[in-house]
C-alpha positions in Angstrom: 21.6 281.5 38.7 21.2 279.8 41.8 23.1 282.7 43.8 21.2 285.1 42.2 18.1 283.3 43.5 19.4 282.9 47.0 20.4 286.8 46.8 16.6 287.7 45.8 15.6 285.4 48.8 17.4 287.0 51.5 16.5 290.2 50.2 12.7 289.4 50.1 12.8 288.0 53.5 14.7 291.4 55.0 11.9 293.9 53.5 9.2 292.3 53.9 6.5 293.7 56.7 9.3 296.6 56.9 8.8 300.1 55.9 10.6 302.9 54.2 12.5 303.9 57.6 12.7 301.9 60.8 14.2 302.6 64.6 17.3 301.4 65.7 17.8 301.9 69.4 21.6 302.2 71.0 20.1 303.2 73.9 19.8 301.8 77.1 22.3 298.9 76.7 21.1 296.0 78.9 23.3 294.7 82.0 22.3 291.0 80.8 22.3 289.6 77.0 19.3 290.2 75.2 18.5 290.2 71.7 19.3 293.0 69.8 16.7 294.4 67.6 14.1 291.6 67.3 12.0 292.8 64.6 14.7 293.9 62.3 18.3 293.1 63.2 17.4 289.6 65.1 14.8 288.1 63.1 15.0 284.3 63.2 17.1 284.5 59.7 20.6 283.3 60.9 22.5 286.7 61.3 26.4 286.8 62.4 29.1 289.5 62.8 28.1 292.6 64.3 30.0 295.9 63.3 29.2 299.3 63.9 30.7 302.7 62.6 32.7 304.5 64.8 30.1 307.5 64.6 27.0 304.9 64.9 25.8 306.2 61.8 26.3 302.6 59.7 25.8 298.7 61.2 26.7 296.1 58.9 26.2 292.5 59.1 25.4 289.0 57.9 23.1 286.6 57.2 23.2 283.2 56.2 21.5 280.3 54.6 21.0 277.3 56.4 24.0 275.3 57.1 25.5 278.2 55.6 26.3 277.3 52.1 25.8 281.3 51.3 26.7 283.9 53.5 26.5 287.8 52.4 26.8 291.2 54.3 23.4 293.4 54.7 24.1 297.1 56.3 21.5 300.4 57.8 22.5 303.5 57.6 21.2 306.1 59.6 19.7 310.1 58.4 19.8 312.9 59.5 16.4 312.1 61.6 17.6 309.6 63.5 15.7 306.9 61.8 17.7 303.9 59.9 17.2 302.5 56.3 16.0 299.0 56.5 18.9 296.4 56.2 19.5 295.6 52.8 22.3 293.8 51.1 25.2 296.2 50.6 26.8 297.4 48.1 29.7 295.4 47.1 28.4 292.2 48.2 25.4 289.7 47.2 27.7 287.3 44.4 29.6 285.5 46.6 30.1 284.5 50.1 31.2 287.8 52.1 31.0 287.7 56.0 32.6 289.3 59.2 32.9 292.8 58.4 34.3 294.9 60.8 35.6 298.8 60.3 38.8 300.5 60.5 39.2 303.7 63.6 38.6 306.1 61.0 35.5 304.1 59.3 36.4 305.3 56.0 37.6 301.5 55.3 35.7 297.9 55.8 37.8 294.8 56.3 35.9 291.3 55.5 36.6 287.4 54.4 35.3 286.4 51.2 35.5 283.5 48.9 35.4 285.9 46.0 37.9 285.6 43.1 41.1 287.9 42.5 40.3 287.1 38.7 38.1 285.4 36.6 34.7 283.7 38.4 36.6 280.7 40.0 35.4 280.8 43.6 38.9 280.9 46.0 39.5 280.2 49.5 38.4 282.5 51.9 40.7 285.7 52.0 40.9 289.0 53.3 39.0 291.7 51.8 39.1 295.6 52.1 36.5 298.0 50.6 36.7 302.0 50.8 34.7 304.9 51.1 35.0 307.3 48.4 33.1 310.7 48.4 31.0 309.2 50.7 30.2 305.3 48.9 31.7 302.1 49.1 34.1 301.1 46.3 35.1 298.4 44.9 36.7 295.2 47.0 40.3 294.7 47.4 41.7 291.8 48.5 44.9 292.9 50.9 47.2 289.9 49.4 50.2 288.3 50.9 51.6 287.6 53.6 48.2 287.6 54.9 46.3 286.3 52.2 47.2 282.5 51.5 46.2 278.9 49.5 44.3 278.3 53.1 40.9 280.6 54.2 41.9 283.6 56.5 38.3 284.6 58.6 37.5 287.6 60.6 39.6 290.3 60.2 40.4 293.1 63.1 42.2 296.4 62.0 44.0 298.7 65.1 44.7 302.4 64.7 48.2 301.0 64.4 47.2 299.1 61.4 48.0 295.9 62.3 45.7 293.3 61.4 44.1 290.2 63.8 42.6 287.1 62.1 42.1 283.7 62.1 43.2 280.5 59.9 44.0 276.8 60.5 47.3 276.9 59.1 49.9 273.2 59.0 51.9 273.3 61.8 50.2 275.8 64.0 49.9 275.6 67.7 46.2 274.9 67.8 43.1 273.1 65.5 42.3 277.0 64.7 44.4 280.4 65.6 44.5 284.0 66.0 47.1 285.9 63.9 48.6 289.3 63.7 50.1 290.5 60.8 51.5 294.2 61.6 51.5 296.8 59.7 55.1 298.6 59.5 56.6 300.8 56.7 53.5 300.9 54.4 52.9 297.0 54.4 52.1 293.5 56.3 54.2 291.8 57.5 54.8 287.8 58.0 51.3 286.6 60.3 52.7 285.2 64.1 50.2 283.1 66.1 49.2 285.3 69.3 50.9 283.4 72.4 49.6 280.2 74.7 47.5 282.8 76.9 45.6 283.5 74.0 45.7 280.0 71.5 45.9 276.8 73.0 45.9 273.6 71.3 42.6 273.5 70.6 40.0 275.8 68.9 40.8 280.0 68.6 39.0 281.8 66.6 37.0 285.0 65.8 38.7 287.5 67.8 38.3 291.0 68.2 41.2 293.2 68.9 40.4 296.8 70.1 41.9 300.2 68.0 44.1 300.7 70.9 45.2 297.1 71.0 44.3 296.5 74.7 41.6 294.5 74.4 41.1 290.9 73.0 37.4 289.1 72.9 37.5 285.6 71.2 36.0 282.4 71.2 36.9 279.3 72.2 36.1 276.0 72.1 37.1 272.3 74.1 38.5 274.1 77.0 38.1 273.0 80.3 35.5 275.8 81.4 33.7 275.7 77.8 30.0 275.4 78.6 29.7 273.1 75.7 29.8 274.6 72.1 32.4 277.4 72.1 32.7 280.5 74.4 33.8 284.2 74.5 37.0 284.4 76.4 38.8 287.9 76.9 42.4 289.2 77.6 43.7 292.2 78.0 47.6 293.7 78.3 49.7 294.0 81.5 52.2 297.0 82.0 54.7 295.3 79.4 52.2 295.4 76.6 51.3 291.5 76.9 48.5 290.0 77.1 47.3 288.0 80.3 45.4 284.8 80.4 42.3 285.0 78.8 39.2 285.0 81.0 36.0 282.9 80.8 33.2 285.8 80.3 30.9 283.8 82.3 28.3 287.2 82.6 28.1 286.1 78.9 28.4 282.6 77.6 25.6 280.0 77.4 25.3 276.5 76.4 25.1 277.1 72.9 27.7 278.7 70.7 28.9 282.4 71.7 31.0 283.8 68.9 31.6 287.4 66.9 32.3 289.3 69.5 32.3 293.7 68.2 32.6 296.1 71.1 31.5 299.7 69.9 34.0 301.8 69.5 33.2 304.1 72.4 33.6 300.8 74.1 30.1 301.2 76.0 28.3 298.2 74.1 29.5 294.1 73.3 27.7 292.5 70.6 27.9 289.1 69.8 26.3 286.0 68.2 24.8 283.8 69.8 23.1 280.1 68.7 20.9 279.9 71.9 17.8 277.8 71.7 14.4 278.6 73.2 12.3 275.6 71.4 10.6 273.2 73.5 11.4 269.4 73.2 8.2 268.4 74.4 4.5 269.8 75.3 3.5 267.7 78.1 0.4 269.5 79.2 -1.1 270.9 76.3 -0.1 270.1 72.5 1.4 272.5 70.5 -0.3 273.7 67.5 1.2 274.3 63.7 1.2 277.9 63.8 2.6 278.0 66.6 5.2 275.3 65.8 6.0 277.1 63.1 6.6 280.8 64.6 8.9 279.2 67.1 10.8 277.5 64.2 11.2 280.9 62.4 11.9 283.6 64.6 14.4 284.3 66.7 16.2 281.7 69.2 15.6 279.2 66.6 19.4 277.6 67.1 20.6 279.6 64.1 22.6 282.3 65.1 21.1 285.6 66.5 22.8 288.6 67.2 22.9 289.9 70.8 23.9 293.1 73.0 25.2 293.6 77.0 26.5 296.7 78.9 30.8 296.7 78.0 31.3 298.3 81.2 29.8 294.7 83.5 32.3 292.5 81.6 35.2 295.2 82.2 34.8 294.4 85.8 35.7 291.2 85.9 39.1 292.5 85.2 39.4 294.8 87.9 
């Protein structure tokens, strides 16, 4: 009952004020972050995990509750017009906690991590899910299984054109607090996760990593490095002539003092989205009080400190690495 509630909640509070159809710009991509979409995407509900469709015709993402005991995916699609449907939970989602979707090259598939159950309705660990389109809807939720699936939560999934599949997990033994796997895809299956090497996971925090289709590109965050502005940062890497990956780089054009994390670049690689827990309430109103409305706007819209989605230009990070 109580996830039902929760379910009708975050519905309510995603149509509300908005009509039948609403615009979506992709448009003009800023050279700085900003806020993507502040009046529908960006609202001052906490919303993670950007993905788009490799046509730009579908977004999906999610929203949380606070301190984010339930998490489920919303999605837009767009018509024929141009104009998007207003975000709405999708389809397969809205029982249990589902987050961090992201699409394959082809976007005929959707990869997430979700505490769902394989069987019965005993809430598991988080584990990879996949979901298909067929004859144009999503199916039902599969959940890929071992080697990647395990007793221990697997989180943010990235698929290549290769198949091979980028996630992270604390696992016993590993080289860091939190890594980034691979588990490639060879000969119709998945084979054993590796940890990524020491330019990419360190010994301390890894995690949320996006891996491009043509597996050249790596976006993650970090956190308790030496450069970390404070609460976790996007760091990037990409692969030398051998096919290896370099040091990672501080994004500094991007990070903040808060917690940077989900990175998704589009897939025609002109747009970074990521999530971003910047704060822009004051501490203190030293000249003239605040008032409760007010108060209360600041406390409920975007920039609150509880995760907002936000867009820059692809092509001003890239040339750091030239």
């Amino acid at each position: 009952m109580m996830i039902r509630i929760v379910q009708i909640t975050l519905f309510f509070l995603y149509t509300t004020g908005l009509c039948a159809q609403i615009n979506i710009s992709l448009n003009h991509v800023p050279n700085t972050p900003e806020l993507f979409e502040t009046s529908v995407i960006s609202t001052g509900v906490s919303e993670r995990d950007f993905a788009l469709s490799p046509d730009e015709t579908e977004l999906f993402y999610t929203i949380q509750t606070p301190k984010g005991i339930f998490q489920t995916i919303v999605y837009s699609i767009k018509d024929s017009n141009g104009t998007w449907t207003p975000p709405e939970i999708a389809p397969f989602a809205g029982h249990y906690s589902d987050l961090e979707p992201t699409f394959s090259s082809d976007g005929t598939k959707l990869y997430f991590s979700s505490n769902r159950p394989t069987e019965g309705t005993q809430l598991k660990d988080f584990d990879i899910w996949m979901v298909e389109k067929v004859h144009g809807k999503w199916g039902e939720p599969k959940n890929i299984g071992s080697p990647v699936n395990t007793d221990a939560d697997e989180f943010y999934p990235s698929i290549t054109k290769s198949g091979n599949l980028y996630f992270t997990a604390a696992y016993k033994n590993a080289i860091g607090k939190e890594d980034i796997y691979v588990s490639k895809w060879e000969n119709g299956k998945y084979l054993e996760p590796i940890p990524l090497n020491a330019n990419i996971n360190s010994t301390t925090y890894e995690f949320n990593a996006f891996v491009s289709p043509e597996e050249d590109i790596i976006i993650f965050t970090s956190y308790g490095r030496n450069d970390d502005k404070g609460r976790g940062d996007l760091y990037m890497s990409i692969k030398d002539d051998l096919g290896n990956w370099i040091p990672a780089k501080h994004l500094e054009l991007v990070n903040s003092n808060n917690l940077d994390y989900c990175p998704f670049v589009s897939f025609d690689k002109k747009k970074l989205f990521f999530t971003s827990e910047r704060l822009n309430i004051k501490d203190s109103f030293v000249e003239e009080p605040t008032n409760k409305t007010d108060l209360i706007n600041s406390i409920n819209g975007p920039q609150n400190g509880g995760g907002d989605i936000y867009w820059i230009s692809f092509d001003d990070i890239l040339k750091q690495f030239k």
